[in-house]
N, C-alpha and C positions, 0 to 999 in steps of 0.2 A: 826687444822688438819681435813684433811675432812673426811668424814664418809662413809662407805657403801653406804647410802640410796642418799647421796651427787652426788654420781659415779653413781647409776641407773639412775637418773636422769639426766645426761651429758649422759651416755650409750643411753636411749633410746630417746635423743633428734630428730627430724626430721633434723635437718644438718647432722646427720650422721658422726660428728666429736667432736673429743674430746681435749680438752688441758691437755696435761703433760711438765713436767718442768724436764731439767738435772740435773745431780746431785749436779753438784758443786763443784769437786773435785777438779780442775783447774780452775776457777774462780765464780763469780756469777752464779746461780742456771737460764737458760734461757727459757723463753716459747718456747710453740712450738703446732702446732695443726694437731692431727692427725687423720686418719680417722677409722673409728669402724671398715669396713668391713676387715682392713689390720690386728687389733688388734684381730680380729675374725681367720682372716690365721695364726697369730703368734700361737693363743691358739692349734687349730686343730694341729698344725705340733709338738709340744710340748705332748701336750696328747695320739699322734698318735704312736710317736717315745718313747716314758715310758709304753704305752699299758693301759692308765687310761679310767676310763669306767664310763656309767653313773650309782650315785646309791654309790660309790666312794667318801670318805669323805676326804676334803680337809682343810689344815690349813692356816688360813691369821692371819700372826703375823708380818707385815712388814704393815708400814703408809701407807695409801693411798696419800699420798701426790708426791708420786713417782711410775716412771713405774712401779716396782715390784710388791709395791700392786696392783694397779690396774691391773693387768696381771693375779693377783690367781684369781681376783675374776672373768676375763673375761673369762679363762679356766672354770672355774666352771659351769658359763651359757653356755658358748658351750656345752662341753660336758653333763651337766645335772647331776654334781658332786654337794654334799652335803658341804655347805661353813662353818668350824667351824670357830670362831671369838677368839683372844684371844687379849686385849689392849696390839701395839707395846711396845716392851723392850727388857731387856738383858739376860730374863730369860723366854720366852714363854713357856718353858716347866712346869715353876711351876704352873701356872692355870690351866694346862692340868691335873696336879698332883692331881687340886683343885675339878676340877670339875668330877675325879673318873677315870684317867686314858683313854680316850675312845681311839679307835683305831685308825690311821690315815694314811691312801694310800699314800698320796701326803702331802708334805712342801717344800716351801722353806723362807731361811734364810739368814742373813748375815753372816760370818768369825764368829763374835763377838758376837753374840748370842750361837752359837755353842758351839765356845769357854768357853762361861760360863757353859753351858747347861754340858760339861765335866768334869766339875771341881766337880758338884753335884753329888753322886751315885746315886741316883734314878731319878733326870734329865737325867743323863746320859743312864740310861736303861730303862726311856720311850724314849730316843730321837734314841734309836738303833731298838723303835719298828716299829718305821717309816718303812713303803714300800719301797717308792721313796723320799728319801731326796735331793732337788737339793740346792746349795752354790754357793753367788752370792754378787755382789757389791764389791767387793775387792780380791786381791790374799788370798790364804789359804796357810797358814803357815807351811812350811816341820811336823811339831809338830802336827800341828792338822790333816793333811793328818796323820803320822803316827797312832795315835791315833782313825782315823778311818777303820783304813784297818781292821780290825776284824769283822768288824758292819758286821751284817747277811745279809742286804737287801741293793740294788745300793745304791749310795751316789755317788755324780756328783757335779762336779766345774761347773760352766754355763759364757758362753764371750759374753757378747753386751752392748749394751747400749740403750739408750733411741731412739738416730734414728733407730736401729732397734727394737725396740717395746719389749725390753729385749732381751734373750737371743738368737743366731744362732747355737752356738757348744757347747758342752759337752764334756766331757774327765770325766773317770771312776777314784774315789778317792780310790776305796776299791776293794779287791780280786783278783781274776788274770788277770782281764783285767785293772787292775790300769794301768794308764799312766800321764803322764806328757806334752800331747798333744792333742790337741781339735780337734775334729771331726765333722765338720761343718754339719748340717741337707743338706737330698738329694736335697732340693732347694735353697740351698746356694751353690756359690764358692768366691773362694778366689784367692788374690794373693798379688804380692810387689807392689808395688810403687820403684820410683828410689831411694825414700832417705828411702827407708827400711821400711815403714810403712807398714801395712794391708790395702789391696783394699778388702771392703767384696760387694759381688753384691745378692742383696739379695730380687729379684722382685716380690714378694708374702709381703713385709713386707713393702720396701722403694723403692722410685723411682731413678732406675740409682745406679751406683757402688760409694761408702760410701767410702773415704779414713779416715782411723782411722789415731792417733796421737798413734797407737802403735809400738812400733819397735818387727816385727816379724820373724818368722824363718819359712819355710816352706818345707816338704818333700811330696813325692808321696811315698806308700807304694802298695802294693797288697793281699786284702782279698779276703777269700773263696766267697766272695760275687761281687769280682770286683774290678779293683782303685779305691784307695781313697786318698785326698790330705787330709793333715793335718796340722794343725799349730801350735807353740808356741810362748807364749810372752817372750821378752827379757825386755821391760820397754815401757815407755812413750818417744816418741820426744821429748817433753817440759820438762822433768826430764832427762837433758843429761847435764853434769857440762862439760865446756872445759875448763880444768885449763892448762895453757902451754902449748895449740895445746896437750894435753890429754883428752881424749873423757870418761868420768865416769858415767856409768849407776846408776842413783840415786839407783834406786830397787834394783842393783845387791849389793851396798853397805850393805843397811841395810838389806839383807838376809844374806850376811857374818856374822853379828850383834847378828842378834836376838839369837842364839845358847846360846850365852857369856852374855847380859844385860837384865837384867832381869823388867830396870823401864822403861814405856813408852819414844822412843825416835823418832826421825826423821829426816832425811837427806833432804839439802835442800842446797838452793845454795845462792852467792852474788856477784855483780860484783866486780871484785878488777883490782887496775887502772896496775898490774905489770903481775898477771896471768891473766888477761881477766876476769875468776870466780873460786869462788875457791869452795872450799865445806866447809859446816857449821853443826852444827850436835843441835837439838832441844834436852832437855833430861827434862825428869820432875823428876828431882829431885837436892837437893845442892851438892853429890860429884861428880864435875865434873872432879876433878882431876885423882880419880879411875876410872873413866871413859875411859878420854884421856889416861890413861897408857896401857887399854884393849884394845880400837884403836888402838895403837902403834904399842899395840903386835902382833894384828890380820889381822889387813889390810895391803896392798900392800901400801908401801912411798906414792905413788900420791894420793891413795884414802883416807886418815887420812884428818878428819877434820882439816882445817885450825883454824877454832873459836869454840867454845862451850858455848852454851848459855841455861842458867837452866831455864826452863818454868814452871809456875804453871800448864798448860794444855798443850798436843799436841792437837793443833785445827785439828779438825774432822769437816765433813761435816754431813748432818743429814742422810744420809745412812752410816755414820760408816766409809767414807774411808778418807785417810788422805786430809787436805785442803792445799793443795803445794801453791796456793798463798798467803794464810794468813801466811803460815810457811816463804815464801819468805822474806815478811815486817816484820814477825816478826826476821829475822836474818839480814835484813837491820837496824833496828829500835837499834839491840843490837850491832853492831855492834862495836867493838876495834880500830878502823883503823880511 
């Protein structure tokens, strides 16, 4: 895992470029070499847009082995924020606990840190002391958005990725500007593509307009401030099951889901030689039969798993989000047919 002093060291190299790796969530984790001065514009616009200042104590509790980390700690030297450290895990808040509570402007986290962070009482009300807590690497779960809308201070969903040097947009998890839709930064736009994806153009970060693999929604609204376009995600193009000339948003399955089962599970697909692909459902645990009857009940006919297959793990990627193509082989690999 690489270190802080690892990253100053690529940071202040004379190439003036840095290597970071994707995440992984769709297949192998890829290189890729970026340049400082862009990672430099991502932090300013990020800092500028939350209002953080130098002097401003910032939390890195995400590896450096991925943009994320490397992104708190590049805000920090821009703006001249104070970097606390606590070793990546699923519970950052309890070192914070350890070392006397101290007080913290800025975080950001995964889904699943959060998530634990909530389930502790006193995790959970240092993690509501946060200023600006931003959430990132994965969707947030109806349950943990509910669960934050109380929190005294913003708290923010963040949408990018690694070509663009983390995040572009923000949409509000808590209080009355809660929404359910991202708000691209003033030097981003956006738009479709034909088959429904995100075009993000984003020339302060990446060179030329980025077409995402996400299938998105997009509205024009009007603030006191001027248009604004916005966007939401519907899922992944690669997470699209056609079973029957039936189009099945993997995501849209297992957010029906998660209400009703309470053990880690995963939708995931396989080709089958009479529907094209059908849907397959990962679950880490032995009854799969109480399972499939809760599917029955809950999903629309087409979208009910075809097979069910009990896993000792839902394979995850090392940022926490699920790993679709090991889940793929692994529903090929078990496969009835």
């Amino acid at each position: 895992m690489m270190t802080v002093n690892e990253f100053l060291k690529e940071w202040n190299h004379p190439s003036g470029k840095l290597l970071v790796h994707t995440s992984g969530s769709t297949g192998a984790p890829k290189p890729m070499w970026v340049e400082r001065r862009r990672m430099e514009e991502s932090a300013r616009i990020t800092c500028d847009f939350l209002g953080l200042k130098a002097g401003d104590t910032a939390l890195l509790c995400l590896p450096m082995d991925y943009i994320a980390g490397k992104m708190m700690v590049a805000r920090s030297l821009v703006r001249g924020m104070r970097l606390l450290r606590v070793a990546p895990s699923g519970h950052p808040m309890r070192e914070l606990i350890e070392k006397g509570m101290p007080e913290i402007d800025f975080a950001a986290m995964v889904p699943l840190q959060v998530y634990n962070s909530l389930r502790i009482p006193e995790e959970k009300e240092m993690l509501k002391q946060i200023r600006h807590l931003i959430i990132g690497g994965g969707a947030v779960d109806d349950h943990i958005a509910a669960e934050l809308q109380s929190f005294p201070h913003a708290v923010w969903s963040t949408y990018g990725m690694t070509e663009t040097l983390s995040h572009i947009a923000l949409r509000r998890l808590n209080g009355n500007q809660a929404s359910l839709w991202y708000t691209p930064f003033s030097s981003v736009s956006v738009s479709l593509h034909e088959n429904g994806c995100l075009i993000i153009d984003a020339p302060k970060v990446c060179d030329g307009p980025l077409v995402t693999n996400d299938i998105a929604e997009i509205r024009d609204i009007v603030t006191s401030g001027g248009p604004v376009r916005q966007f939401r995600i519907l899922g992944r193009k690669d997470n699209v099951v056609i079973c029957g000339g039936v189009k099945i948003q993997i995501e849209e399955v297992e957010k029906m889901l998660k209400g009703y089962i309470s053990v880690p599970f995963l939708i995931t697909k396989r080709a089958d030689e009479k529907f094209g692909e059908v849907v397959v459902m990962l679950v880490q645990s032995d009854a799969v039969n109480s399972i499939q009857s809760l599917c029955e009940r809950i999903l629309p006919k087409y979208w009910q798993p075809r097979e069910y297959v009990s896993v000792r793990e839902i394979p995850m990627t090392g940022t926490g989000k699920p790993a679709r193509k090991e889940a793929e082989q692994l529903a090929l690999n078990n496969s009835v047919s």
